[in-house]
KOLGU-4560 file (N, C-alpha, C; in nm, 3 decimals, padded with zeros to 5 digits):
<recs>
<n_xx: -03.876 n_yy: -07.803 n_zz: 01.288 ca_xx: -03.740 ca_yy: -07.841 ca_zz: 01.257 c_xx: -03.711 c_yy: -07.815 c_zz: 01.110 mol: A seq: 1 type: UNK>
<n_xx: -03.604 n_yy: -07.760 n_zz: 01.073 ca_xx: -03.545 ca_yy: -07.738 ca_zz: 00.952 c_xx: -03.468 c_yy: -07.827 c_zz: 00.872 mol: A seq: 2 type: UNK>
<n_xx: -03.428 n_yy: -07.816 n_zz: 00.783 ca_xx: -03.309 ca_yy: -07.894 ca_zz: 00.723 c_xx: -03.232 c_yy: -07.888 c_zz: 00.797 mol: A seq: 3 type: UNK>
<n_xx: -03.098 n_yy: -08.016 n_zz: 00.741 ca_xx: -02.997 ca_yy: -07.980 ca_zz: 00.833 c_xx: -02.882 c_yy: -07.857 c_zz: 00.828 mol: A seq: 4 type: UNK>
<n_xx: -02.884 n_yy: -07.789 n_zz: 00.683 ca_xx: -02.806 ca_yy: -07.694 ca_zz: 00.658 c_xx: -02.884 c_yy: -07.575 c_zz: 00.767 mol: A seq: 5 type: UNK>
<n_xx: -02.999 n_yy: -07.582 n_zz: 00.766 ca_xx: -03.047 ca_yy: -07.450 ca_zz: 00.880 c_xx: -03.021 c_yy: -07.466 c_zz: 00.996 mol: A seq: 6 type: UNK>
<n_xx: -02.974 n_yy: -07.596 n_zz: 01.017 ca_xx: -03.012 ca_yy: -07.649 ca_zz: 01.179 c_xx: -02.842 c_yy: -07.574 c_zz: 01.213 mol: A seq: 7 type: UNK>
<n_xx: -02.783 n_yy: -07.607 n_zz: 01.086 ca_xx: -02.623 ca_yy: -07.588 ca_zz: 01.130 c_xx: -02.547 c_yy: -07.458 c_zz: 01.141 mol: A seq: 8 type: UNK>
<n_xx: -02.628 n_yy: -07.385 n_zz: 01.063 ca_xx: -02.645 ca_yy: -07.247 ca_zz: 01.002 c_xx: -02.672 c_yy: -07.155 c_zz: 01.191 mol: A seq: 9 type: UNK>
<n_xx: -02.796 n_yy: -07.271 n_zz: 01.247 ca_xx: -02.799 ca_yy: -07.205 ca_zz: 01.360 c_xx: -02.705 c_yy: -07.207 c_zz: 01.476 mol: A seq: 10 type: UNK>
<n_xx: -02.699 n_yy: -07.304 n_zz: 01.468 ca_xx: -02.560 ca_yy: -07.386 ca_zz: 01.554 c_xx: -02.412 c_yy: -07.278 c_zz: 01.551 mol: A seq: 11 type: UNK>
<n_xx: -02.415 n_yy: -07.237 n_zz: 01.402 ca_xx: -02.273 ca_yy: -07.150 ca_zz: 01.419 c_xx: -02.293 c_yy: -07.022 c_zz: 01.431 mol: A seq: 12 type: UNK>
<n_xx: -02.447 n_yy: -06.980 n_zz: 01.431 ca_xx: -02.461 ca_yy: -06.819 ca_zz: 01.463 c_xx: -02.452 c_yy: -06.800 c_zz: 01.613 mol: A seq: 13 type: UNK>
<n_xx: -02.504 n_yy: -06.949 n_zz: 01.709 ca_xx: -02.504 ca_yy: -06.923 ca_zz: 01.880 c_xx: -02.345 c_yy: -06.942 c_zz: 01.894 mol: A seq: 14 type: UNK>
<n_xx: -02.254 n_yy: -06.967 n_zz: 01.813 ca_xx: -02.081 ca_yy: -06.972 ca_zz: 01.864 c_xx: -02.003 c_yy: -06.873 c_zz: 01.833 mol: A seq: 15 type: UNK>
<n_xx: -02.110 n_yy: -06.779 n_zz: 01.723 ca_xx: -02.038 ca_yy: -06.698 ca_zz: 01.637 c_xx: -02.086 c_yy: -06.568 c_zz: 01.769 mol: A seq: 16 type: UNK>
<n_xx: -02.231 n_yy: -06.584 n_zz: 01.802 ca_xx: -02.260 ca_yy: -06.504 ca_zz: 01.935 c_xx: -02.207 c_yy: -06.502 c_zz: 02.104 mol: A seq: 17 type: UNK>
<n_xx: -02.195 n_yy: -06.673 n_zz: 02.094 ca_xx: -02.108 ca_yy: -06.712 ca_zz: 02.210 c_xx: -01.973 c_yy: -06.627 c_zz: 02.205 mol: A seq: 18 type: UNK>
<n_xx: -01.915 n_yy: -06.643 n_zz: 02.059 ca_xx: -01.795 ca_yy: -06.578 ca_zz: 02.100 c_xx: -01.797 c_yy: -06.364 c_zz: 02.087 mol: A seq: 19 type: UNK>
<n_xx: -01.903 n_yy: -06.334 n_zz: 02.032 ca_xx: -01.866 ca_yy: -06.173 ca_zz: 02.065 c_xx: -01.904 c_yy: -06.145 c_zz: 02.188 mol: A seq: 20 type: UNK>
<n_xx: -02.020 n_yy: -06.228 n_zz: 02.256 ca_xx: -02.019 ca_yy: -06.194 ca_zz: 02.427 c_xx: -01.912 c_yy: -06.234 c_zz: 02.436 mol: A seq: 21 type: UNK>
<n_xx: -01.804 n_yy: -06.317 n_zz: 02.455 ca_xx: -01.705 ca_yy: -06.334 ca_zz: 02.543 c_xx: -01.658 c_yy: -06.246 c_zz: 02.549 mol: A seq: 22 type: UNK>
<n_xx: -01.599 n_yy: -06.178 n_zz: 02.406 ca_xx: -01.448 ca_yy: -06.094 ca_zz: 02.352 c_xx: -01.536 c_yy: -05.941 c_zz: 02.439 mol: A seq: 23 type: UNK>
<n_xx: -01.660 n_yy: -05.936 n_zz: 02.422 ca_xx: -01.673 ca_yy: -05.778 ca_zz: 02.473 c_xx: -01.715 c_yy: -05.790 c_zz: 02.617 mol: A seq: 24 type: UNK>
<n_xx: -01.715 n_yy: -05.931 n_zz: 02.672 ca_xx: -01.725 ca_yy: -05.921 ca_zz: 02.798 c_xx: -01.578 c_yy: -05.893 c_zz: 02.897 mol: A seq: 25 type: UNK>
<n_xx: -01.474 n_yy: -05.999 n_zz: 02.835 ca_xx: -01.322 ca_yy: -05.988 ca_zz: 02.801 c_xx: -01.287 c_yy: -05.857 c_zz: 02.845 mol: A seq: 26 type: UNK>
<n_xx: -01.337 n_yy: -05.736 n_zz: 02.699 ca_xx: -01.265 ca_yy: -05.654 ca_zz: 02.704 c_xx: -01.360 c_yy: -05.546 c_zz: 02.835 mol: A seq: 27 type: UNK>
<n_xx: -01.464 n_yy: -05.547 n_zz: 02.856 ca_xx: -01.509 ca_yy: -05.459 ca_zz: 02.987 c_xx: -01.454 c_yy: -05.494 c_zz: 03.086 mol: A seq: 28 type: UNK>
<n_xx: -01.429 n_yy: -05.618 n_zz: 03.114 ca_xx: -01.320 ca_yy: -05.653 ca_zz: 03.219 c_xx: -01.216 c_yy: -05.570 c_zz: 03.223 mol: A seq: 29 type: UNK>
<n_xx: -01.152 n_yy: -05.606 n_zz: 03.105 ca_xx: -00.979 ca_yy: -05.509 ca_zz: 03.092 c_xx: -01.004 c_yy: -05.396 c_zz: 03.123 mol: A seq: 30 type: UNK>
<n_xx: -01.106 n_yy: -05.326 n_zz: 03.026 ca_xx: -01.124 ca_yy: -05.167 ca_zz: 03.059 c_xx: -01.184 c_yy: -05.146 c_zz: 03.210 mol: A seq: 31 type: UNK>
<n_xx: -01.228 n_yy: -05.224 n_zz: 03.284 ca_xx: -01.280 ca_yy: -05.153 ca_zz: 03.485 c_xx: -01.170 c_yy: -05.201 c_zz: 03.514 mol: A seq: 32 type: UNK>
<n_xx: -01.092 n_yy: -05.289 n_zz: 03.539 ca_xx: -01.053 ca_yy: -05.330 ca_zz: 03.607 c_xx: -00.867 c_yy: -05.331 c_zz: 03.587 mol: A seq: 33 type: UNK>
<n_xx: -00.866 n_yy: -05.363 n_zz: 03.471 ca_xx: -00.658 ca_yy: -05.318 ca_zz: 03.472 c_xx: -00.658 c_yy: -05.180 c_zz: 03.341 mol: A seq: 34 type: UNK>
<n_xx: -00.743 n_yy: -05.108 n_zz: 03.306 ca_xx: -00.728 ca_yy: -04.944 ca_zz: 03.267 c_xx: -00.817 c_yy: -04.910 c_zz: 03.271 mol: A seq: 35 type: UNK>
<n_xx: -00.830 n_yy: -04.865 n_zz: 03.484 ca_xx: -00.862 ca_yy: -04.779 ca_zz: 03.497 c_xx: -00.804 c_yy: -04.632 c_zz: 03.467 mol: A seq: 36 type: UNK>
<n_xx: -00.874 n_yy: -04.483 n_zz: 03.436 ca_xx: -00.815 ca_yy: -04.373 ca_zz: 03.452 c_xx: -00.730 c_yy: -04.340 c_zz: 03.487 mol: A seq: 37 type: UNK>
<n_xx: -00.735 n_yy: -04.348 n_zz: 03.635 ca_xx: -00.645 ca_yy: -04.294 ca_zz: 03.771 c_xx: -00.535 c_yy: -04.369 c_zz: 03.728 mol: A seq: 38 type: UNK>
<n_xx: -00.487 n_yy: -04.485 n_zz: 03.617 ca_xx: -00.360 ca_yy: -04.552 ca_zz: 03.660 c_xx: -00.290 c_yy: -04.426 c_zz: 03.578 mol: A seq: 39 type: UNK>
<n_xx: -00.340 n_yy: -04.376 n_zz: 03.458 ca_xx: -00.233 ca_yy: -04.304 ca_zz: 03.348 c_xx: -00.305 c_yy: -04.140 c_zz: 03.404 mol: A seq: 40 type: UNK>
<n_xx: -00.350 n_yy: -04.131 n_zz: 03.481 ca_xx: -00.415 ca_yy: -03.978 ca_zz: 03.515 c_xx: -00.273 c_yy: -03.894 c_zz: 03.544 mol: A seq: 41 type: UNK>
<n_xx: -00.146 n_yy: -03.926 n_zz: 03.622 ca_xx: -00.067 ca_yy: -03.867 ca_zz: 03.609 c_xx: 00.040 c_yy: -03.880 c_zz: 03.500 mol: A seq: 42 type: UNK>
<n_xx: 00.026 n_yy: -03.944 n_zz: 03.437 ca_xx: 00.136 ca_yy: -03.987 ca_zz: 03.285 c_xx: 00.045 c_yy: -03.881 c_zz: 03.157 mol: A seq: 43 type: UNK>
<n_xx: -00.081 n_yy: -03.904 n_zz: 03.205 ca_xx: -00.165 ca_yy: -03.775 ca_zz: 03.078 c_xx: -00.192 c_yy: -03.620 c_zz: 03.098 mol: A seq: 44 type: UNK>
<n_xx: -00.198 n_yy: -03.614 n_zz: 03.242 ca_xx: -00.182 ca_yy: -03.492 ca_zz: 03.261 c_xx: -00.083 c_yy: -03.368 c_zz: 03.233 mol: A seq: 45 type: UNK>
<n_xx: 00.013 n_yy: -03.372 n_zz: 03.217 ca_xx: 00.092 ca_yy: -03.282 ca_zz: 03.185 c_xx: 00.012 c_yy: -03.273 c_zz: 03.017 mol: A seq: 46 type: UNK>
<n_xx: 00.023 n_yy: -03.352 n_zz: 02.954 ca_xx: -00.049 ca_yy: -03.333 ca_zz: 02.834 c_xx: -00.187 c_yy: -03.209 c_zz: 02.791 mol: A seq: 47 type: UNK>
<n_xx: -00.265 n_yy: -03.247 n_zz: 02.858 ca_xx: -00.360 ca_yy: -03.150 ca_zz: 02.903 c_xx: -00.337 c_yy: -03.053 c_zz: 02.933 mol: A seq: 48 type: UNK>
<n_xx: -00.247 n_yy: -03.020 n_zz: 03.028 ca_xx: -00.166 ca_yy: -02.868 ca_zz: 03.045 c_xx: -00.090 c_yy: -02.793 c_zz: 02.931 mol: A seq: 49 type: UNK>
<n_xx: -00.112 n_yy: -02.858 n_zz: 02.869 ca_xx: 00.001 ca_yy: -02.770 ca_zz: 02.682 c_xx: -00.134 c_yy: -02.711 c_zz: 02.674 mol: A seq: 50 type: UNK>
<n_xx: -00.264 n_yy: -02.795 n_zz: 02.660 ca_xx: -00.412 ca_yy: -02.733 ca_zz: 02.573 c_xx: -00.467 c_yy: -02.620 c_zz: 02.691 mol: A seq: 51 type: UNK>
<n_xx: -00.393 n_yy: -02.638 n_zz: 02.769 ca_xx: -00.473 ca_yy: -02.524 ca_zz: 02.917 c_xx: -00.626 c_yy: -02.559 c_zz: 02.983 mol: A seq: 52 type: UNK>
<n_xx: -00.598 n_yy: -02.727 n_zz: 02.956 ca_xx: -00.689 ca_yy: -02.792 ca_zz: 03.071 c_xx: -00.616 c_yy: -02.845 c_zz: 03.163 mol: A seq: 53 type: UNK>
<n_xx: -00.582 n_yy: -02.763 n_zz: 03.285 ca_xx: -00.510 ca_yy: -02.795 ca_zz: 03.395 c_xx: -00.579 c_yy: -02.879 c_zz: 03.421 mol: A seq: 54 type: UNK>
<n_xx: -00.717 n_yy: -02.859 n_zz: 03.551 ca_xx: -00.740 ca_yy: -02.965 ca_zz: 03.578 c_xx: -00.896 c_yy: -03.065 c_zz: 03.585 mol: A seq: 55 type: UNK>
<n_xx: -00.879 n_yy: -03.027 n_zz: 03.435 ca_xx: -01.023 ca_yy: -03.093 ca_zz: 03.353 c_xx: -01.025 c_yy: -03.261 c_zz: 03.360 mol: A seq: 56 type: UNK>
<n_xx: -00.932 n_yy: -03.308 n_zz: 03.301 ca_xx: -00.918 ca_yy: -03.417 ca_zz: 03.318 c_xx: -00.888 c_yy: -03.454 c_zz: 03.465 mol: A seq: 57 type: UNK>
<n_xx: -00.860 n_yy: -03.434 n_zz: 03.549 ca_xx: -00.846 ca_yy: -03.496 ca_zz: 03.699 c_xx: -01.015 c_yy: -03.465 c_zz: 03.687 mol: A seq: 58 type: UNK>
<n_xx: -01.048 n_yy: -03.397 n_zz: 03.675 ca_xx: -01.218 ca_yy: -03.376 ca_zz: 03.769 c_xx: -01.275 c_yy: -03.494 c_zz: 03.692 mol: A seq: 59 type: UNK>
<n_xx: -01.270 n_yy: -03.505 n_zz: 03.577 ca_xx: -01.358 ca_yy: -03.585 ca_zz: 03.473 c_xx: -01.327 c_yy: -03.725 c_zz: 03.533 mol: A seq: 60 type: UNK>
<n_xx: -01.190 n_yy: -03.770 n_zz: 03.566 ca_xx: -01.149 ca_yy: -03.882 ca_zz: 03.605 c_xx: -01.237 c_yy: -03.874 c_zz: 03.755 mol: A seq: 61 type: UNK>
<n_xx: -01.240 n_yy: -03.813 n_zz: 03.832 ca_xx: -01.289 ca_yy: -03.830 ca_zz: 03.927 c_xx: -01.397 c_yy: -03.881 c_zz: 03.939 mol: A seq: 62 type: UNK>
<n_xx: -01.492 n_yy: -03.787 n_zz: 03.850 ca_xx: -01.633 ca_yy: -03.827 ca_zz: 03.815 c_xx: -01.644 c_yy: -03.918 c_zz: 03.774 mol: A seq: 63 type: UNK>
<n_xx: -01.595 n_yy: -03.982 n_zz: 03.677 ca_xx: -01.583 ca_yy: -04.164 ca_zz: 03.601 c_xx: -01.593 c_yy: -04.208 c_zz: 03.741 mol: A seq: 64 type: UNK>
<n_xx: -01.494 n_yy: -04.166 n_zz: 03.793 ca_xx: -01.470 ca_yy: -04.310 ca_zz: 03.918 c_xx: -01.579 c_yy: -04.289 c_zz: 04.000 mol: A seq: 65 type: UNK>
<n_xx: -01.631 n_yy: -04.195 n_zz: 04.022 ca_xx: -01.735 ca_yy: -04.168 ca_zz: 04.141 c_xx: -01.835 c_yy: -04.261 c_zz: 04.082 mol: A seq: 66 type: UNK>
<n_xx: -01.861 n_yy: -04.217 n_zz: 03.967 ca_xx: -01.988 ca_yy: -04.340 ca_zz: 03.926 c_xx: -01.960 c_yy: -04.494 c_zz: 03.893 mol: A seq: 67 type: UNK>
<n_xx: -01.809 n_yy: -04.512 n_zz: 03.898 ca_xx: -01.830 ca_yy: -04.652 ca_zz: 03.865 c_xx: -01.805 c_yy: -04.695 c_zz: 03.984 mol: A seq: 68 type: UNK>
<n_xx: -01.741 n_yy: -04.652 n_zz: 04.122 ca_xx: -01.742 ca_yy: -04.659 ca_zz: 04.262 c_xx: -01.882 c_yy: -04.689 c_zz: 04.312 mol: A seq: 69 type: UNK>
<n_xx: -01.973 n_yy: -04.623 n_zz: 04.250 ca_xx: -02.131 ca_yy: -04.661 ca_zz: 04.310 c_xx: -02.214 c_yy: -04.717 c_zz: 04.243 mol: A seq: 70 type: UNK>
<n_xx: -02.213 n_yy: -04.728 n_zz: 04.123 ca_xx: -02.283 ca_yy: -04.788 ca_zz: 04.030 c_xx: -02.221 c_yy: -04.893 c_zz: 03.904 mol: A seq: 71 type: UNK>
<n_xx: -02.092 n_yy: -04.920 n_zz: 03.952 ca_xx: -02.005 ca_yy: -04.977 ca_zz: 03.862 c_xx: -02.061 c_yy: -05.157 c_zz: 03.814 mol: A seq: 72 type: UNK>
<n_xx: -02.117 n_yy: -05.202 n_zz: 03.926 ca_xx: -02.123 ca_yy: -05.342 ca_zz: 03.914 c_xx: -02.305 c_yy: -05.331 c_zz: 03.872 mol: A seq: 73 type: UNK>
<n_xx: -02.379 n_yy: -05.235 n_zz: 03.906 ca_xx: -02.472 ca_yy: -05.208 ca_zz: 03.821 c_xx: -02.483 c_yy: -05.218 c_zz: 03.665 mol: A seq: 74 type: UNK>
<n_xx: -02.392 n_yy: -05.105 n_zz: 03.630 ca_xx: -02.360 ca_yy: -05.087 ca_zz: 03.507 c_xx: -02.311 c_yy: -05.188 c_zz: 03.437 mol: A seq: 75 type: UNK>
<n_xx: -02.215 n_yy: -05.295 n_zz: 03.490 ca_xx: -02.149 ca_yy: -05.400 ca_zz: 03.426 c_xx: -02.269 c_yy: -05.466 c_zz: 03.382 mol: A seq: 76 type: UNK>
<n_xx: -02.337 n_yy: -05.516 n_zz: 03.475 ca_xx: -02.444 ca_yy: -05.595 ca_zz: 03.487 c_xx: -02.586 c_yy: -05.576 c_zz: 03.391 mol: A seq: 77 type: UNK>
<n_xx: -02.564 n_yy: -05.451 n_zz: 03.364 ca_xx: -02.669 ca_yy: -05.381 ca_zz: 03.243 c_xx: -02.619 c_yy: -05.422 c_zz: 03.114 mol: A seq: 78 type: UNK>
<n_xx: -02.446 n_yy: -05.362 n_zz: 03.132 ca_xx: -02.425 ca_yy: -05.442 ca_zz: 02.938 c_xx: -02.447 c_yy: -05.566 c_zz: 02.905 mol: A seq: 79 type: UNK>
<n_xx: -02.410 n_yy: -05.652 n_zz: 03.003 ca_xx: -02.417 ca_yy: -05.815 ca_zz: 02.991 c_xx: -02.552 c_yy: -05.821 c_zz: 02.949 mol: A seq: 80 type: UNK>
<n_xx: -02.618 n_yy: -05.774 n_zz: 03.034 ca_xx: -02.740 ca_yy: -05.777 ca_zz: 02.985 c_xx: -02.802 c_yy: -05.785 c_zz: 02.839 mol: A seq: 81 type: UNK>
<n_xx: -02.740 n_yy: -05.634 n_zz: 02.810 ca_xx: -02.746 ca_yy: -05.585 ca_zz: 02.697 c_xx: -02.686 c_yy: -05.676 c_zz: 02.568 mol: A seq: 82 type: UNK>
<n_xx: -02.578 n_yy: -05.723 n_zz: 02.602 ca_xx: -02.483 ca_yy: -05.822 ca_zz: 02.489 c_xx: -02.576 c_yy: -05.951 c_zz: 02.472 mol: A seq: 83 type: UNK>
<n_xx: -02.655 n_yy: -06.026 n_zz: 02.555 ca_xx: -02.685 ca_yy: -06.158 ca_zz: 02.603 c_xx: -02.815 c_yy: -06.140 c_zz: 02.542 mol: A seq: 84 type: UNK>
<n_xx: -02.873 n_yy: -05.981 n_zz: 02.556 ca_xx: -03.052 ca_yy: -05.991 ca_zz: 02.430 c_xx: -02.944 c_yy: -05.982 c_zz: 02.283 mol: A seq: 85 type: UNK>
<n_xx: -02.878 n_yy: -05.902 n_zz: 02.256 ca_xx: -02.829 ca_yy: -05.899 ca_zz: 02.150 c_xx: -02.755 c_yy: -05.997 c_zz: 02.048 mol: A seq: 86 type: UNK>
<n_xx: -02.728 n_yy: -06.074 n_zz: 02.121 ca_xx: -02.628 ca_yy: -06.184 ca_zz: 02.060 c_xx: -02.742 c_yy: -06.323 c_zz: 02.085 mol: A seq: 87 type: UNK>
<n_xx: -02.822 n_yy: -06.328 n_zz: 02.169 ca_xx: -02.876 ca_yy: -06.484 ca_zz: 02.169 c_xx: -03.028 c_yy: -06.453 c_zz: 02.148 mol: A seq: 88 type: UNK>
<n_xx: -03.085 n_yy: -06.333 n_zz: 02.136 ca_xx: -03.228 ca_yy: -06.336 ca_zz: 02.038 c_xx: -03.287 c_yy: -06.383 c_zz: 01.946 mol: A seq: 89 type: UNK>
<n_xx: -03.124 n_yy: -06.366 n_zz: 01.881 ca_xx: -03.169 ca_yy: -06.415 ca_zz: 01.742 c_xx: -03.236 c_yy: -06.280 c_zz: 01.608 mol: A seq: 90 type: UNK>
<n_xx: -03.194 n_yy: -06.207 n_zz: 01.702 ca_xx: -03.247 ca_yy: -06.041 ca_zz: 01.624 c_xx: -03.064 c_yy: -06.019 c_zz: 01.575 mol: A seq: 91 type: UNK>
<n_xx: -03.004 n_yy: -06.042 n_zz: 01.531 ca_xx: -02.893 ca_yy: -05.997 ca_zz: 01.463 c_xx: -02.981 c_yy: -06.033 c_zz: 01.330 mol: A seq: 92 type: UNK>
<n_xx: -02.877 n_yy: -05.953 n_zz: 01.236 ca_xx: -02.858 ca_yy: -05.975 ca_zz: 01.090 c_xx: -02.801 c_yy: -06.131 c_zz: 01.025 mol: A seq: 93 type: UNK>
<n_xx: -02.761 n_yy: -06.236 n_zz: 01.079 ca_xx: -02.734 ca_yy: -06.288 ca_zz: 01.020 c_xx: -02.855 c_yy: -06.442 c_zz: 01.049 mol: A seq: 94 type: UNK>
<n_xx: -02.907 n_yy: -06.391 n_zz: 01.179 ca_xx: -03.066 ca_yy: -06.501 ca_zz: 01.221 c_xx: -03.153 c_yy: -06.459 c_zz: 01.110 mol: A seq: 95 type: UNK>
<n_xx: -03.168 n_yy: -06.370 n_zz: 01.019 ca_xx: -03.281 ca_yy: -06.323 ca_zz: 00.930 c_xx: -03.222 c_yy: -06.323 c_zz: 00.771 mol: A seq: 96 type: UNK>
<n_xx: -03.127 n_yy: -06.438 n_zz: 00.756 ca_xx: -03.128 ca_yy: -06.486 ca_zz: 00.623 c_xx: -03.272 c_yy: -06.545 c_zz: 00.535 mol: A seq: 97 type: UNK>
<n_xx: -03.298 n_yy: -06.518 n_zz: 00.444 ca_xx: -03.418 ca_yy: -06.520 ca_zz: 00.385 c_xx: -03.366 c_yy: -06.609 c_zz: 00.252 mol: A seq: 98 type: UNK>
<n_xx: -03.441 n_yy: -06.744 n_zz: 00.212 ca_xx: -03.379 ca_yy: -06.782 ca_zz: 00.121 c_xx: -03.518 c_yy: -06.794 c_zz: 00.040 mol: A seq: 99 type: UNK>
<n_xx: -03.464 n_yy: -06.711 n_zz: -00.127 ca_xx: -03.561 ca_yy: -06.704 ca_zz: -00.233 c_xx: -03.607 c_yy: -06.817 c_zz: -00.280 mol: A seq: 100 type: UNK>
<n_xx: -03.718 n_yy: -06.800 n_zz: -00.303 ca_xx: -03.801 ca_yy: -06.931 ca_zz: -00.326 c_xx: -03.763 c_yy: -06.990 c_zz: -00.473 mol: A seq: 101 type: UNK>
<n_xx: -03.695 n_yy: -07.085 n_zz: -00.496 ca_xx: -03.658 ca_yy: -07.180 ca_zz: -00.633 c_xx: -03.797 c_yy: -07.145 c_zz: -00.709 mol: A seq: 102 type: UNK>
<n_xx: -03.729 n_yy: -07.135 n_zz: -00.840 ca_xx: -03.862 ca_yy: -07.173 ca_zz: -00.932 c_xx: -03.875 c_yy: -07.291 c_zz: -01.008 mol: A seq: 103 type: UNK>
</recs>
């Protein structure tokens, strides 16, 4: 057990972590689920046609979707993953404050 300034120090790095899992869990939500591709695939396309990628972007969109169609809740399930070692390890930069020894 530490002082209490460390104890508190820790206390606000698991809220300060609590809250970037939320916000980037938040936003993977937004991005699968209300912008997907396919909603603006015909509002962007004509765009693509000025550069003379007719129909690059439809295929590419396709492909996104094909893989998040089969592997989508996989994949979700990997970042969480990924956010949840990162944020509650304790391996960020701000768990490895080092305080110089008084003389």
């Amino acid at each position: 057990m530490g002082t209490e300034k460390e104890e508190a120090e820790k206390f606000g790095d698991f809220w300060q972590g609590l809250g970037w899992f939320l916000l980037a869990f938040v936003g993977l939500l937004i991005i699968f689920f209300f912008l997907q591709p396919a909603f603006f695939l015909d509002w962007i396309e004509p765009f693509w046609d000025w550069f003379g990628l007719h129909n690059t972007l439809r295929d590419i969109t396709t492909l996104v979707l094909f893989v998040y169609q089969e592997y989508g809740l996989f994949l979700v399930f990997l970042v969480i993953i990924y956010f949840w070692w990162v944020f509650f390890t304790g391996k960020n930069k701000n768990s490895k404050k080092e305080e110089k020894p008084k003389k």
